[in-house]
Backbone and ligand atoms as CSV (ligand in chain L), in Angstrom:
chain,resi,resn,atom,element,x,y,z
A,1,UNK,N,N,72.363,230.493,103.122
A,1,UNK,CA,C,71.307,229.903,102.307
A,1,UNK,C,C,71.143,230.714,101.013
A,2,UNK,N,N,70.930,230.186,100.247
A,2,UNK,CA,C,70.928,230.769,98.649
A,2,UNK,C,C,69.534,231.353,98.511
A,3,UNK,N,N,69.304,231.852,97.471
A,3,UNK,CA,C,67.944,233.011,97.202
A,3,UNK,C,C,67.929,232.058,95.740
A,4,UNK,N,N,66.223,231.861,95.480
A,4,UNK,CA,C,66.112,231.208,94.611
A,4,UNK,C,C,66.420,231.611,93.367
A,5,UNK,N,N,66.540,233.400,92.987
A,5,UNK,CA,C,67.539,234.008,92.330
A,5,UNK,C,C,68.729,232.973,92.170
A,6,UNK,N,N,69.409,233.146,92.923
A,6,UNK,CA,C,70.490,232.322,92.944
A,6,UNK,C,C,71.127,231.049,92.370
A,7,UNK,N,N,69.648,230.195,93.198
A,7,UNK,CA,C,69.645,228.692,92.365
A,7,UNK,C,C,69.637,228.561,90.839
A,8,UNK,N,N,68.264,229.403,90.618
A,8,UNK,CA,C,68.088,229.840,89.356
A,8,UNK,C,C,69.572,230.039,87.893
A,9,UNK,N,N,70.085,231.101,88.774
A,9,UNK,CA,C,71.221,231.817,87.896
A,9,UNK,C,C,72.373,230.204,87.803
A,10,UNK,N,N,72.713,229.669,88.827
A,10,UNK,CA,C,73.393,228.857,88.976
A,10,UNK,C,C,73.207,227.323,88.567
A,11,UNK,N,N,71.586,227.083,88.236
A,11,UNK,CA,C,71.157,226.274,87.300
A,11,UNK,C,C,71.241,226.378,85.741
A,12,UNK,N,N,71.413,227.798,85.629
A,12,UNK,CA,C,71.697,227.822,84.117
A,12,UNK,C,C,72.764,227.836,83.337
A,13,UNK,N,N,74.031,228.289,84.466
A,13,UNK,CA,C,74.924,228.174,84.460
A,13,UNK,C,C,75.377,226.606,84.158
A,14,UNK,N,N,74.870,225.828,85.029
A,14,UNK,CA,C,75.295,224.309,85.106
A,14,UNK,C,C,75.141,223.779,83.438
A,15,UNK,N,N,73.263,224.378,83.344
A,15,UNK,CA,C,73.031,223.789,81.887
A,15,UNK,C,C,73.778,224.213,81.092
A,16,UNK,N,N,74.418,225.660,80.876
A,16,UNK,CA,C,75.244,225.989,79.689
A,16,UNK,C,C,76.472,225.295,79.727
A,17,UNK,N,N,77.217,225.109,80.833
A,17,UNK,CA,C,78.489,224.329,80.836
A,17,UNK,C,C,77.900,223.244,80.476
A,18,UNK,N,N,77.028,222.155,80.819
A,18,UNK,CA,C,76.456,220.842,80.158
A,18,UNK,C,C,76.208,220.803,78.454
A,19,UNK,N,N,75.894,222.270,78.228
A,19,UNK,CA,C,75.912,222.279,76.438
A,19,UNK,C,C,74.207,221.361,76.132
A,20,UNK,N,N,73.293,222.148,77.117
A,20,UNK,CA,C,71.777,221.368,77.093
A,20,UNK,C,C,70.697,222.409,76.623
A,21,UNK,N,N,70.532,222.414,75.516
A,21,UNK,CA,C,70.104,223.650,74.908
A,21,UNK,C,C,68.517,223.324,75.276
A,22,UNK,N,N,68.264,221.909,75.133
A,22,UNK,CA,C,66.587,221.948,75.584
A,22,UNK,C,C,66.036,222.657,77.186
A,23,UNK,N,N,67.282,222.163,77.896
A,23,UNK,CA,C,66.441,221.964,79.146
A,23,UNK,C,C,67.337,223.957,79.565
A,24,UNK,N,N,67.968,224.095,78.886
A,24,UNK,CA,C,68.539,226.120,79.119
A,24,UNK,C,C,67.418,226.841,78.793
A,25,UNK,N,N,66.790,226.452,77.420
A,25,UNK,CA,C,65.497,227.198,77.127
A,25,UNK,C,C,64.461,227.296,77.958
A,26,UNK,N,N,64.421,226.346,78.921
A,26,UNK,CA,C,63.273,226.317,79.908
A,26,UNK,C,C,63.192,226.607,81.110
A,27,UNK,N,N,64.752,227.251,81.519
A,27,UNK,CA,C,65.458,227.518,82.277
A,27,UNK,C,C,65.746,229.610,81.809
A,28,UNK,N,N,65.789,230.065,80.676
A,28,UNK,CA,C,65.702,231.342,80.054
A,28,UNK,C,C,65.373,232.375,81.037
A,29,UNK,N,N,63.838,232.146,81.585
A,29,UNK,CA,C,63.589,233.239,82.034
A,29,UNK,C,C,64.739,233.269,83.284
A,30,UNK,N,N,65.582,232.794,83.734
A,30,UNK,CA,C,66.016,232.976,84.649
A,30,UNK,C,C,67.798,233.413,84.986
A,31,UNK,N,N,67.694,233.922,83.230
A,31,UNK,CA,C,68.849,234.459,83.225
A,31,UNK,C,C,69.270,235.810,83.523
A,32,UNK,N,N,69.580,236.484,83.794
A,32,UNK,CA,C,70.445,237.693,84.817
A,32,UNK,C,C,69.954,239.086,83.889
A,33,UNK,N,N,69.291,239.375,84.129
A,33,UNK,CA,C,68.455,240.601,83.637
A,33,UNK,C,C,68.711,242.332,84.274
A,34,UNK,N,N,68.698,243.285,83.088
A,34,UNK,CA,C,69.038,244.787,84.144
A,34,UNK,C,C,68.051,245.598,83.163
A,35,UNK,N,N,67.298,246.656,83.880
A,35,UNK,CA,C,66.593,247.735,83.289
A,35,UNK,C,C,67.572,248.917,83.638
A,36,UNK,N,N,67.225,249.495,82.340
A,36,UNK,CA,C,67.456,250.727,82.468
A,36,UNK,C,C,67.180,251.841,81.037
A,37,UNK,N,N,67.731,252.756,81.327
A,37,UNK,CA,C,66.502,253.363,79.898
A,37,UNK,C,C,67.836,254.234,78.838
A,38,UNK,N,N,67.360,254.780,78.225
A,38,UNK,CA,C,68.159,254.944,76.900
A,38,UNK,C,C,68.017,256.294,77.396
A,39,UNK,N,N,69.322,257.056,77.021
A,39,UNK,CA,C,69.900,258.753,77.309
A,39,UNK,C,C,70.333,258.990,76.257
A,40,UNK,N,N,70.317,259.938,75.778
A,40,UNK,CA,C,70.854,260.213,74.562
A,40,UNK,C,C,71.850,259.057,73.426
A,41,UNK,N,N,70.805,258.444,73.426
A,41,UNK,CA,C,71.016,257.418,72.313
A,41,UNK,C,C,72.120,256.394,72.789
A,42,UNK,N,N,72.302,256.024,73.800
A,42,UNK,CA,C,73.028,254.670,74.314
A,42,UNK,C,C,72.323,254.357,75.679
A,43,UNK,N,N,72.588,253.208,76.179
A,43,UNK,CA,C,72.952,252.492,77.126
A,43,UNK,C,C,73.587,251.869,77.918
A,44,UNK,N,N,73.782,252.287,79.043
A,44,UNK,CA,C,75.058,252.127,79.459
A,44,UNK,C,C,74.852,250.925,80.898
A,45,UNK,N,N,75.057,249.969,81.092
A,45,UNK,CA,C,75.338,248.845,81.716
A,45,UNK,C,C,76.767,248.064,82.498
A,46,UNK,N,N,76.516,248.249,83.990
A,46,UNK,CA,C,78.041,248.254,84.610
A,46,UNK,C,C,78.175,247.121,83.910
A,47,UNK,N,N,79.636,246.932,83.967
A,47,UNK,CA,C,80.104,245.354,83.313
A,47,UNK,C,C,80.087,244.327,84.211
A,48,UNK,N,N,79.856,244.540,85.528
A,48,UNK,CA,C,79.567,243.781,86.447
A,48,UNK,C,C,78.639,243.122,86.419
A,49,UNK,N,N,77.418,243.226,85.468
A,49,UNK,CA,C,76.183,243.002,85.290
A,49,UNK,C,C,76.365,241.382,84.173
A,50,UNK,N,N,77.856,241.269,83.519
A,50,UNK,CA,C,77.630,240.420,82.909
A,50,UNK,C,C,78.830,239.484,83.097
A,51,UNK,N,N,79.713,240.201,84.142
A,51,UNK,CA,C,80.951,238.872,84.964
A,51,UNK,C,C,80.695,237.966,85.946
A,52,UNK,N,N,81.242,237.017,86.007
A,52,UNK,CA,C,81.372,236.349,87.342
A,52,UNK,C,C,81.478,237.071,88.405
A,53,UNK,N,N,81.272,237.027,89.744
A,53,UNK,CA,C,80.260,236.353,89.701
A,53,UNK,C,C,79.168,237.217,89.990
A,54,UNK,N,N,78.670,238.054,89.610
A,54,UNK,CA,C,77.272,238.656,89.913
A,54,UNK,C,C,76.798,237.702,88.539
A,55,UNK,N,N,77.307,237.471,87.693
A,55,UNK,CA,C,76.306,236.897,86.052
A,55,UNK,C,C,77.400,235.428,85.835
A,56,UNK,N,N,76.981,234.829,86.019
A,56,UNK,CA,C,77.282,232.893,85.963
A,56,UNK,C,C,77.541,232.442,84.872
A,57,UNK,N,N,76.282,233.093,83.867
A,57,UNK,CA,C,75.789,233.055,82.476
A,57,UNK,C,C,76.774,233.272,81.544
A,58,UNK,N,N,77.087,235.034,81.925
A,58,UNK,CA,C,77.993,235.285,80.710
A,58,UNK,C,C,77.118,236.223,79.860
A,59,UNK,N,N,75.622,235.967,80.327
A,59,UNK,CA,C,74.550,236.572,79.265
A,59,UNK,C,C,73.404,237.617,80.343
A,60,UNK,N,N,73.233,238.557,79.632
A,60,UNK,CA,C,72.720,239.618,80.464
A,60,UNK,C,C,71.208,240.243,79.428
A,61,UNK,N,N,70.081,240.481,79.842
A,61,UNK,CA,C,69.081,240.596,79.382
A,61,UNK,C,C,68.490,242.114,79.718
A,62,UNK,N,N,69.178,242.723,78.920
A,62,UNK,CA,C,68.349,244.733,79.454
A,62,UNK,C,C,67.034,244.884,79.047
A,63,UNK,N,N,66.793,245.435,79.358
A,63,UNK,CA,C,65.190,245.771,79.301
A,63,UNK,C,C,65.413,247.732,79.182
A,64,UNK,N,N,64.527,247.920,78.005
A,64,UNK,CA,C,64.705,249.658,78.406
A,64,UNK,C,C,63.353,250.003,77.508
A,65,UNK,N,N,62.273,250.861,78.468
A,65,UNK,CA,C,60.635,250.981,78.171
A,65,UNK,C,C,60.919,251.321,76.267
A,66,UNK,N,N,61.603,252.489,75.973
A,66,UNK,CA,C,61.893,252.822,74.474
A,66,UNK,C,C,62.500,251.914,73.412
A,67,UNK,N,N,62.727,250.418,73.868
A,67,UNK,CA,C,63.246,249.687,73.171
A,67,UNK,C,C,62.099,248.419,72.714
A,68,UNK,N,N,62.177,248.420,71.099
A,68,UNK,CA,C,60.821,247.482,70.789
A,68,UNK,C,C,61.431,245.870,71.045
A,69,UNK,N,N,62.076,245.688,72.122
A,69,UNK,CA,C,62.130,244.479,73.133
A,69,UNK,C,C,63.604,244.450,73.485
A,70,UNK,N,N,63.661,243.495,74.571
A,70,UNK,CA,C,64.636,243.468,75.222
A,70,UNK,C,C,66.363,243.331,74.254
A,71,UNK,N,N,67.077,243.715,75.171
A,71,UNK,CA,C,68.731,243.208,74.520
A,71,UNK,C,C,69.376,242.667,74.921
A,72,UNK,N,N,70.091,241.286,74.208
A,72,UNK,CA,C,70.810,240.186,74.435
A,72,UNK,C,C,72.348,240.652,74.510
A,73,UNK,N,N,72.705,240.794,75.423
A,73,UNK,CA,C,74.354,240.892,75.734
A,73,UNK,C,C,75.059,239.677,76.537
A,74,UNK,N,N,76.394,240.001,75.776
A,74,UNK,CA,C,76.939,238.844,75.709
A,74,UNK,C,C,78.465,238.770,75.080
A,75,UNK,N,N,79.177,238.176,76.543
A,75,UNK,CA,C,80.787,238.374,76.070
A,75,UNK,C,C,80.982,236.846,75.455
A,76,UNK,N,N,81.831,236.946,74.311
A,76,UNK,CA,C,82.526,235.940,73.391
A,76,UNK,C,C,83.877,236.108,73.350
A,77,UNK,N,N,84.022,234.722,73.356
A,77,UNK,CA,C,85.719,234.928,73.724
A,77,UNK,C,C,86.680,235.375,71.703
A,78,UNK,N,N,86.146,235.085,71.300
A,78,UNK,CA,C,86.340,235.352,69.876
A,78,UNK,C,C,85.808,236.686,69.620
A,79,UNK,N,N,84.930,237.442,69.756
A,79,UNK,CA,C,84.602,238.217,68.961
A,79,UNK,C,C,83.665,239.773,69.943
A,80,UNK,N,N,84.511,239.517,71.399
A,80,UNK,CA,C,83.918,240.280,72.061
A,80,UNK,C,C,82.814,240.592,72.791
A,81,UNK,N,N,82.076,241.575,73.367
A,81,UNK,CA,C,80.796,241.602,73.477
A,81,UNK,C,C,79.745,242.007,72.448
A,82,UNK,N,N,78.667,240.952,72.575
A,82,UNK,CA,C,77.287,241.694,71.400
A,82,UNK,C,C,76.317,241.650,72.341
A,83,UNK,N,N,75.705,242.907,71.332
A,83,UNK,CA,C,74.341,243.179,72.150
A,83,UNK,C,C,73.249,243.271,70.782
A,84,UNK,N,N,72.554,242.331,70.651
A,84,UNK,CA,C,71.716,241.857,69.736
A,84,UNK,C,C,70.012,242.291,70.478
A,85,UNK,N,N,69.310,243.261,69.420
A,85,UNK,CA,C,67.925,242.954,69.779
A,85,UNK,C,C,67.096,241.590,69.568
A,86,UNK,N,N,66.236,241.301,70.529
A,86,UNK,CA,C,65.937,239.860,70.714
A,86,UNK,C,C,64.778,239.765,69.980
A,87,UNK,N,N,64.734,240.955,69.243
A,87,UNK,CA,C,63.133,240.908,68.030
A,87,UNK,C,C,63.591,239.991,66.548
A,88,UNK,N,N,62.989,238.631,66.447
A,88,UNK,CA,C,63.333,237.747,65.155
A,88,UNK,C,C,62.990,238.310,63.781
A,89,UNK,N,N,63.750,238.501,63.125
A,89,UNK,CA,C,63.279,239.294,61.746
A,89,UNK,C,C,62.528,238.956,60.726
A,90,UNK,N,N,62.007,237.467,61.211
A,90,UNK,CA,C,61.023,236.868,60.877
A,90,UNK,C,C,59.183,237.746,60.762
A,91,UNK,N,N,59.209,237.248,61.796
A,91,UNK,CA,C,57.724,238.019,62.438
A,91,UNK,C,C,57.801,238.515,63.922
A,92,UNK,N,N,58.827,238.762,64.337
A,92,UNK,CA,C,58.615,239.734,65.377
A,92,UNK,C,C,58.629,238.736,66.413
A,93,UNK,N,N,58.391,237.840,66.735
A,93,UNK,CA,C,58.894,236.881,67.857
A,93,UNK,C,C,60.192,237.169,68.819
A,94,UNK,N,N,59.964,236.926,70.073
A,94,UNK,CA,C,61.202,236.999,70.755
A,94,UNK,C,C,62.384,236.056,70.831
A,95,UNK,N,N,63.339,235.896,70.492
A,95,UNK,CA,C,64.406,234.779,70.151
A,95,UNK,C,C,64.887,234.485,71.495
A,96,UNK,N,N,65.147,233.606,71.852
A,96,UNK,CA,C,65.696,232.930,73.512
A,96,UNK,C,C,67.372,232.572,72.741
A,97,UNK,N,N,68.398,233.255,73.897
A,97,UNK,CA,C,69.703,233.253,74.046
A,97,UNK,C,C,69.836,231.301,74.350
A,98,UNK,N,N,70.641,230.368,73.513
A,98,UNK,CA,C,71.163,229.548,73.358
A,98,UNK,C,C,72.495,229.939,74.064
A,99,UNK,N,N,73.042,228.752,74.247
A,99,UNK,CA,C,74.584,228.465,74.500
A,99,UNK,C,C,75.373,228.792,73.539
A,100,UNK,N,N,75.371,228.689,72.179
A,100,UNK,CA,C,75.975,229.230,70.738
A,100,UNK,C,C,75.168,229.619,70.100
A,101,UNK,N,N,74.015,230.072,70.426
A,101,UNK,CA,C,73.252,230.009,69.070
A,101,UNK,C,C,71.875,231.527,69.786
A,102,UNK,N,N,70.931,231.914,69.080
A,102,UNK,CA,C,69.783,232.473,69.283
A,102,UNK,C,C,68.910,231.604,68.820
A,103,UNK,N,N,67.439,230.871,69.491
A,103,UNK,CA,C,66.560,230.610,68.734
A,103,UNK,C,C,65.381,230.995,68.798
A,104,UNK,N,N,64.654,231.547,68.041
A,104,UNK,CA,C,63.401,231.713,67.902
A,104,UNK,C,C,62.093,230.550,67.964
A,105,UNK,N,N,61.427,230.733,68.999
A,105,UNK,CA,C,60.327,229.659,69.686
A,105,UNK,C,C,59.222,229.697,68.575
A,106,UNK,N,N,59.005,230.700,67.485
A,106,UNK,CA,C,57.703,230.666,66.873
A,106,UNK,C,C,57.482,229.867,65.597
A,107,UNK,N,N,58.902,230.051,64.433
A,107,UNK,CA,C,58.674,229.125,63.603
A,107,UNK,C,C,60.050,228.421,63.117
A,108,UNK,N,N,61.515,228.626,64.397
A,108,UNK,CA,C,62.416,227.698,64.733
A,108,UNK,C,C,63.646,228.527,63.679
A,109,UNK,N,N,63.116,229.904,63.596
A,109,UNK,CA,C,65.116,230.502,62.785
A,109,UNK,C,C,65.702,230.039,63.893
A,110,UNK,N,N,67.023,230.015,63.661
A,110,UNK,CA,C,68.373,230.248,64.498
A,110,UNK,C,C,69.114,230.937,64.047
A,111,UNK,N,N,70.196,231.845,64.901
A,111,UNK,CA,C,71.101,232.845,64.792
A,111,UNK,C,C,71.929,232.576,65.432
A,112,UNK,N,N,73.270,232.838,64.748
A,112,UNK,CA,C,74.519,232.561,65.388
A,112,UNK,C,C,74.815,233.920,66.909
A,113,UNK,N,N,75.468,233.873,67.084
A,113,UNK,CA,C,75.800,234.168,67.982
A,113,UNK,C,C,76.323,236.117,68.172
A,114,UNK,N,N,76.435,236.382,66.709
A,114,UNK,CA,C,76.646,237.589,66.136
A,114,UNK,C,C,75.241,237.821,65.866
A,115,UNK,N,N,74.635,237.273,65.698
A,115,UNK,CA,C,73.494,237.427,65.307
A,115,UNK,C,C,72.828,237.050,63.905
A,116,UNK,N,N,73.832,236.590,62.807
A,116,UNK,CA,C,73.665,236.314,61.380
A,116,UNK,C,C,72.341,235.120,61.814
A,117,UNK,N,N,71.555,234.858,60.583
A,117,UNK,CA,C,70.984,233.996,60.422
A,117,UNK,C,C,71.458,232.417,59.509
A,118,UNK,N,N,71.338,231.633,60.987
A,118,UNK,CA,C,71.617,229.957,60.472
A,118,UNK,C,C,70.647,228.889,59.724
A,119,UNK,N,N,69.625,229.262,60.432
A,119,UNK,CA,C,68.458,228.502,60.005
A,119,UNK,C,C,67.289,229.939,59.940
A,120,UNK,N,N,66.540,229.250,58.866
A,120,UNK,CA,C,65.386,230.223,58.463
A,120,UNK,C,C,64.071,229.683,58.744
A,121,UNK,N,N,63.015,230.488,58.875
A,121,UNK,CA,C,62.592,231.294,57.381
A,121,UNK,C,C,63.201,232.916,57.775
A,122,UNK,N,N,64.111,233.196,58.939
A,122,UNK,CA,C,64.318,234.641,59.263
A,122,UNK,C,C,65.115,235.297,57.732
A,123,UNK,N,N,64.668,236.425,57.684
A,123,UNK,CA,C,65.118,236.771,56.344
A,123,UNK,C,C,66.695,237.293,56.577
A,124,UNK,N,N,66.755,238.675,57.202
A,124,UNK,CA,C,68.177,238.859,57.883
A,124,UNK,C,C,68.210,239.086,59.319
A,125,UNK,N,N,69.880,238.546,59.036
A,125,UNK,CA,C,70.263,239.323,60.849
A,125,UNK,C,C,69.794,239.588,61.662
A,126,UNK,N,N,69.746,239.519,63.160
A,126,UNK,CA,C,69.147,240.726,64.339
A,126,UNK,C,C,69.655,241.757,64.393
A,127,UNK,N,N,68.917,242.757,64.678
A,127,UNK,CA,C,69.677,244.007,64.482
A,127,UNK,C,C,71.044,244.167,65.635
A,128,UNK,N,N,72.555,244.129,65.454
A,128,UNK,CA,C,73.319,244.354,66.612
A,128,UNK,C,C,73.902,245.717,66.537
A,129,UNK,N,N,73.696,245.990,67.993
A,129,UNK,CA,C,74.141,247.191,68.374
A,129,UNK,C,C,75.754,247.541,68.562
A,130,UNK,N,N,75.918,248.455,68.207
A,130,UNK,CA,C,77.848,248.788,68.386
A,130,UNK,C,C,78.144,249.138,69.969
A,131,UNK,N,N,79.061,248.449,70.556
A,131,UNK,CA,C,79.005,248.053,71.886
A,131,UNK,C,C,80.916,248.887,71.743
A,132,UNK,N,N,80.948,249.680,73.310
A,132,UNK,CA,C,81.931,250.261,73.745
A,132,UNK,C,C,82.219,249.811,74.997
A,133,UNK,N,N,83.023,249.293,75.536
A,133,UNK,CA,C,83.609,249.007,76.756
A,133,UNK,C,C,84.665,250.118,77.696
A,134,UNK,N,N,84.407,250.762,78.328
A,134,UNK,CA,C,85.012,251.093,79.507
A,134,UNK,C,C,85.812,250.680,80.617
A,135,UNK,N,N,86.515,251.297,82.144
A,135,UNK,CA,C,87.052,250.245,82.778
A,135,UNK,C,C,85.541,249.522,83.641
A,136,UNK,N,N,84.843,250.477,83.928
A,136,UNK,CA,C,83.500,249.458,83.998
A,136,UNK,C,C,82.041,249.541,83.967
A,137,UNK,N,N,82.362,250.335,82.707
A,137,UNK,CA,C,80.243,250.169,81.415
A,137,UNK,C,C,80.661,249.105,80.513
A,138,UNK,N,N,79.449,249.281,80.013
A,138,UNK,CA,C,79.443,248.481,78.616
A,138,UNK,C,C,78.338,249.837,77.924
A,139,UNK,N,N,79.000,250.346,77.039
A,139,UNK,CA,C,78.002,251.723,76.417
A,139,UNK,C,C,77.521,250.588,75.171
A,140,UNK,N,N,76.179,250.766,74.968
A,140,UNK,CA,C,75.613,250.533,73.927
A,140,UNK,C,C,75.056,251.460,73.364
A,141,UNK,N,N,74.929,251.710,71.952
A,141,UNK,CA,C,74.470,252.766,71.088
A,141,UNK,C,C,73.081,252.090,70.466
A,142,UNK,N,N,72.576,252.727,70.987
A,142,UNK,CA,C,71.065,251.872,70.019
A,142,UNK,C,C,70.201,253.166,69.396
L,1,FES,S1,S,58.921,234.925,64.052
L,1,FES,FE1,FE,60.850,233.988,64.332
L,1,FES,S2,S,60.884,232.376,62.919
L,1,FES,FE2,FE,58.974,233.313,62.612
């Protein structure tokens, strides 16, 4: 029997392969999340945290108390892993991880996937972090 964890992770999964950006957003909180805290200026996250199958998604949500909000990680088949802070450079809003995209719920920027800004009023970029891979961390430098 599955753990509603489970369903959860595996519902969002479904929506991202469906390419259903309304009904993923409402589905968000229930994407595959890890705490942990910052050591001398990185973070380090097994990579297991964001493969099949412990992570469905593809997308992994850290949490670390010294960080002014959570971090969006995330393997791309083009351009590697990013780990984008999820603070909108707008006004400080938290941006929800899209299927291609970042969007911000407060006054509707979008961000590509690097994090550049698509749609505004966000002025620039999210801040992304320089990401190191191991045979199995993911070191982030923040
Ligand atoms: S705070 Fe994100 S668009 Fe305004």
């Amino acid at each position: 029997m599955s753990t509603r964890r489970e369903f959860l992770k595996s519902m969002s999964a479904a929506l991202i392969s469906a390419g259903t950006p309304f009904l993923f957003s409402d589905c968000a909180g229930a994407l595959a999340s890890f705490r942990t805290q910052v050591r001398d200026g990185v973070l380090t996250v097994p990579k297991s945290e964001i493969e099949p199958p412990e992570n469905s998604t593809g997308i992994l949500i850290v949490h670390a108390s010294s960080m002014p909000g959570p971090i969006v990680v995330r393997r791309h088949a083009d351009v590697g892993i990013v780990a984008l802070l999820s603070i909108c450079t707008h006004r400080g809003c938290e941006v929800r991880p899209m299927p291609h995209s970042l969007q911000c719920p407060c006054h509707g920027s979008e961000y590509d996937v690097e994090g550049n800004v698509i749609e505004g009023p966000a002025p620039k970029p999210l801040t992304r972090f320089p990401v190191q891979e191991t045979a199995d961390s993911i070191i982030i430098r923040v």
